[in-house]
N, C-alpha and C positions, 0 to 999 in steps of 0.2 A: 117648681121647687116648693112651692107654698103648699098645693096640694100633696105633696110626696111628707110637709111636717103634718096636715092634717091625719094623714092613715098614720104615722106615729106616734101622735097623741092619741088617737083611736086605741091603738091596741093596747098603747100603757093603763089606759083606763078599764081595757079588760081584764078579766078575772084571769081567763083563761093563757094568756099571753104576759108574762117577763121580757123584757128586753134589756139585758144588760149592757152598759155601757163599753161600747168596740171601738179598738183602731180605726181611725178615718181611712175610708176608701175613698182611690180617687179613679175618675174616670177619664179616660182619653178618647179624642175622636178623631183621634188620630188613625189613620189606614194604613201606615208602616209599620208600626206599633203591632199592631194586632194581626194583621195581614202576615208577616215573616218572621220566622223564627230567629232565636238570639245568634249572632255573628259569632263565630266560634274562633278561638285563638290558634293559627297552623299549625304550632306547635303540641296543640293537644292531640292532633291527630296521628303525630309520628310513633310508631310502635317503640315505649323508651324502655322496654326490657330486651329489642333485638339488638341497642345501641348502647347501652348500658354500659358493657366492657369497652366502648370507645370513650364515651364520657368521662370513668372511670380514669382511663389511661392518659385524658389529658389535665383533668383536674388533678392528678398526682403526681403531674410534671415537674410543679416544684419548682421550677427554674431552672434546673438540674443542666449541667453541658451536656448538647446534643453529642453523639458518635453515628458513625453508619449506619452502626447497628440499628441504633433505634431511630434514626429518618427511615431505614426500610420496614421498622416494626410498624410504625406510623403508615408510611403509603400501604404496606398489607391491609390494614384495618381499615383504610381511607375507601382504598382502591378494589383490594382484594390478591391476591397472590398475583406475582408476576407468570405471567405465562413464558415459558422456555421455549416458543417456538422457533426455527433455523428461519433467519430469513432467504428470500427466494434469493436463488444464484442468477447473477448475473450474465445477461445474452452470450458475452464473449466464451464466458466460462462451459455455456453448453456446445460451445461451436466446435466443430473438429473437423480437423483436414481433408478434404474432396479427394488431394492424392498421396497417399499415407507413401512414405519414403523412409526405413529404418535410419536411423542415426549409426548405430553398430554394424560393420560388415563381418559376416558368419562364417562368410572365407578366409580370413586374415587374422592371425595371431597380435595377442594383445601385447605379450615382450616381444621387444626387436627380434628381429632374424639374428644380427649381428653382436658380437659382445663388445666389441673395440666402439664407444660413444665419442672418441678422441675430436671424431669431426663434426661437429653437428652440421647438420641439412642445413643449408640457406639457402635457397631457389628464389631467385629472380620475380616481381609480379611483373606481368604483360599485362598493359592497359589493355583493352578493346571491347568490344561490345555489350560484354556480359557483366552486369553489373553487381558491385559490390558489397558487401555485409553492411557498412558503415554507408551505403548509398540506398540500402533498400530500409535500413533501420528509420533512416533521416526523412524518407519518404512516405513512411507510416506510421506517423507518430498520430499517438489520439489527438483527440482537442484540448483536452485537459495538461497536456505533457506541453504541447503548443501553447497554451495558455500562461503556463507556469513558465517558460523557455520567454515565453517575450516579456511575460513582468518584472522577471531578473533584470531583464537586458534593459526596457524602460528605466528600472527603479538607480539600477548601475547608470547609464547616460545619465538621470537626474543627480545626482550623488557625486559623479568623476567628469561630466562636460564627453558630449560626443567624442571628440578626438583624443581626449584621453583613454576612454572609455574602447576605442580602436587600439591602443598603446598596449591596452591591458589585456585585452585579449590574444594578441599578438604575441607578449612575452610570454603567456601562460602556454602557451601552443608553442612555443620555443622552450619554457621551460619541461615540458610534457618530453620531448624531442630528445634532449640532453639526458633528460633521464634515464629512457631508452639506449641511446645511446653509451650510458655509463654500465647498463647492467649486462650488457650486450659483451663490452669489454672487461665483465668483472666474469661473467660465465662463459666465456670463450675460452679455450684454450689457447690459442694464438695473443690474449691479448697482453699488451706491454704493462712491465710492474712497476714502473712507472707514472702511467696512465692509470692502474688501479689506484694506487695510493691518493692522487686526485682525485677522482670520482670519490674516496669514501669522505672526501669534505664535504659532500653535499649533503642538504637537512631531506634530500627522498631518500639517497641511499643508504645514510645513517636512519632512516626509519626503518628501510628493510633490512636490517642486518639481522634479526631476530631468526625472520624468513629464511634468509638465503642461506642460514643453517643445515636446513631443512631441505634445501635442494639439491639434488644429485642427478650425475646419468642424464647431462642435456643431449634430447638426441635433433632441434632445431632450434634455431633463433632467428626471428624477422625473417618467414620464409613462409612464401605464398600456398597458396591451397585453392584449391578449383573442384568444383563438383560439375560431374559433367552431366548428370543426369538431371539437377536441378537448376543448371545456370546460372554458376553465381561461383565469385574467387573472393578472395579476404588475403591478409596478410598477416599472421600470427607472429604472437612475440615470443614467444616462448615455448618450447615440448622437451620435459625434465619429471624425473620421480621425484614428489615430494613426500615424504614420509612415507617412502616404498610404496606411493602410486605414481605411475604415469599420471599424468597431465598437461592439457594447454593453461598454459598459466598466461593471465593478461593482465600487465602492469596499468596499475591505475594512479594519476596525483589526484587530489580533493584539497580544498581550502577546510572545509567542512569534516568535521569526523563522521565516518560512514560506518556505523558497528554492525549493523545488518544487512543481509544480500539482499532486502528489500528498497534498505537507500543505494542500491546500486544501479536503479531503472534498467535500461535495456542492457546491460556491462552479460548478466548470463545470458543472454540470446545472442549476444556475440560470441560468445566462449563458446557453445553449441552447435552457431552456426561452422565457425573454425572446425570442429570436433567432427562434427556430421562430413563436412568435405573434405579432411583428412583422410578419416578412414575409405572413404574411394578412391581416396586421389591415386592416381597409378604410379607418382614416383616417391612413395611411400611405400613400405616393408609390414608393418605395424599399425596398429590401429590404439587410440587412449579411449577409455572408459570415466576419466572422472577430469574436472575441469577446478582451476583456483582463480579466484579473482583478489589480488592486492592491491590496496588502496592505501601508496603514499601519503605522509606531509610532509608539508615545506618544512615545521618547525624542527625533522629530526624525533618527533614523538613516536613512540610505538606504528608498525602500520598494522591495518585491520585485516585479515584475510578469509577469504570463504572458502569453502571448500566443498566443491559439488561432486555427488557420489551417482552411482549409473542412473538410481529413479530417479534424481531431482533431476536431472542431464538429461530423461526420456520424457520429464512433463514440459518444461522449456522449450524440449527440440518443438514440440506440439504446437508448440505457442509461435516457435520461429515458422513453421510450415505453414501459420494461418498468415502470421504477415509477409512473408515471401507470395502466396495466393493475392495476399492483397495489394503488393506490388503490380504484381504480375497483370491482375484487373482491371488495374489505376492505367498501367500504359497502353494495353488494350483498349481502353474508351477512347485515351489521347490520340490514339493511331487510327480510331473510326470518325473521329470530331475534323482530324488533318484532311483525309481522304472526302470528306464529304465538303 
């Protein structure tokens, strides 16, 4: 230091040399310092003219109440546009039946042979080996439908006590029975007017009275049906024009209001399956093309009805031929698991 003031005295005292008085420099010896560059702020590096318009658009939010509108103007700018792609279909939906079997038969006329509807068809079912609509439905239920079937049934026991819980079930499968039985005696011609006037006390039948407007030309009621080429009988409740169509019509009660045929789970693959072995069945004349499903309340309120037209009755059958196959597979393994 001493010698660094000597050469500055040196030069002040030359001619040649001025040294004006300068800002103190300071020096470091330090190796970070000098060694790496200044540490730069992250944010100086983001391009702020490509973000500009978001910046923009949230600093002049203002407070302002959000709408849809502008939560989705937001995620666009966040995100970027939503892409519209279909999501993938689901395994079942590509699946399609191994033995394709028409629902419609091409020999058989769609109105009766006969004009006199005075008697409707009621044919006997004969139990035996060939199983069921309601025994092959019950047999192929996803896991999901299974899932949802025993958490009712849990959350009811927790809720009403096991043996009530038996009680309630019971009535409701008597009350389902009664109903049947009422409608049976309100579209019969044979039936007592008497017994009608009773029946319309009831809160299912006073639900359908809207419907049964609408009903004419029963040509069956609770009258079995067998397909013989697919093995398999049901027991339908009804085959009547409603609003100048033929149809199987299949009386339904719900506690629950059901507005769409989608809260009706498996109710159209029954209607279809009935439909499909109709029109085979040999002691039948006629064949129906559209199918109704009514859904009762106890309270008396409106009932909801569907109305299935030939395609939605030809995408269904589809659906009944996969699980009829999957029936059919299921007992197949059981019959090689016996034997072995």
């Amino acid at each position: 230091m001493k010698a660094f003031q000597t050469i500055c005295r040196q030069l002040r005292s030359s001619k040649r040399f001025s040294v004006e008085p300068a800002a103190l420099v300071y020096f470091s010896t330090s190796c970070y310092s000098c060694g790496r560059n200044k540490k730069m702020n992250p944010y100086e590096e983001v391009d702020q003219e490509k973000y500009s318009h978001l910046v923009q658009s949230v600093l002049s939010f203002g407070g302002l109440a959000r709408t849809p509108e502008s939560l989705f103007h937001e995620d666009a700018l966040l995100y970027g546009p939503v892409s519209k792609q279909k999501p993938p279909k689901q395994e079942e939906e590509a699946r399609v039946p191994q033995n394709w079997f028409p629902i419609f038969n091409p020999e058989r006329n769609v109105k009766p042979e006969t004009s006199d509807p005075s008697i409707p068809l009621k044919i006997p079912l004969q139990r035996n080996v060939v199983p069921s609509v309601t025994q092959i439905l019950q047999e192929t239920m996803t896991k999901q439908q299974i899932f949802c079937l025993e958490r009712w049934k849990q959350r009811m026991i927790l809720e009403l006590g096991e043996n009530a819980f038996k009680e309630y079930t019971s009535n409701m499968f008597l009350q389902g029975k009664q109903f049947h039985e009422a409608l049976e005696g309100i579209l019969s011609p044979q039936g007592n007017l008497k017994e009608r006037d009773e029946n319309l006390k009831s809160g299912y039948v006073e639900s359908v009275q809207h419907i049964l407007k609408d009903v004419s030309g029963v040509r069956a009621l609770e009258s079995a049906v067998q397909h013989e080429t697919l093995k398999y009988i049901g027991l339908l409740d009804c085959v009547a024009e409603y609003q100048g169509e033929l149809c199987v019509i299949d009386w339904k009660t719900s506690e629950k209001p059901k507005p769409f045929i989608r809260n009706t789970f498996d109710n159209p693959l029954q209607v279809v399956a009935y439909m499909g072995a109709m029109n085979h069945d040999a002691n039948y004349s006629f064949q129906v093309q559209c199918g109704l499903i009514v859904v009762a309340y106890k309270d008396g309120s409106p009932a909801h009805s569907h109305l299935m037209d030939a395609e939605l009755c030809s995408q269904y059958w589809a659906k009944w031929l996969l699980r009829l196959e999957e029936y059919t597979e299921k007992k197949k393994n059981q019959n090689i698991q016996k034997s072995d």
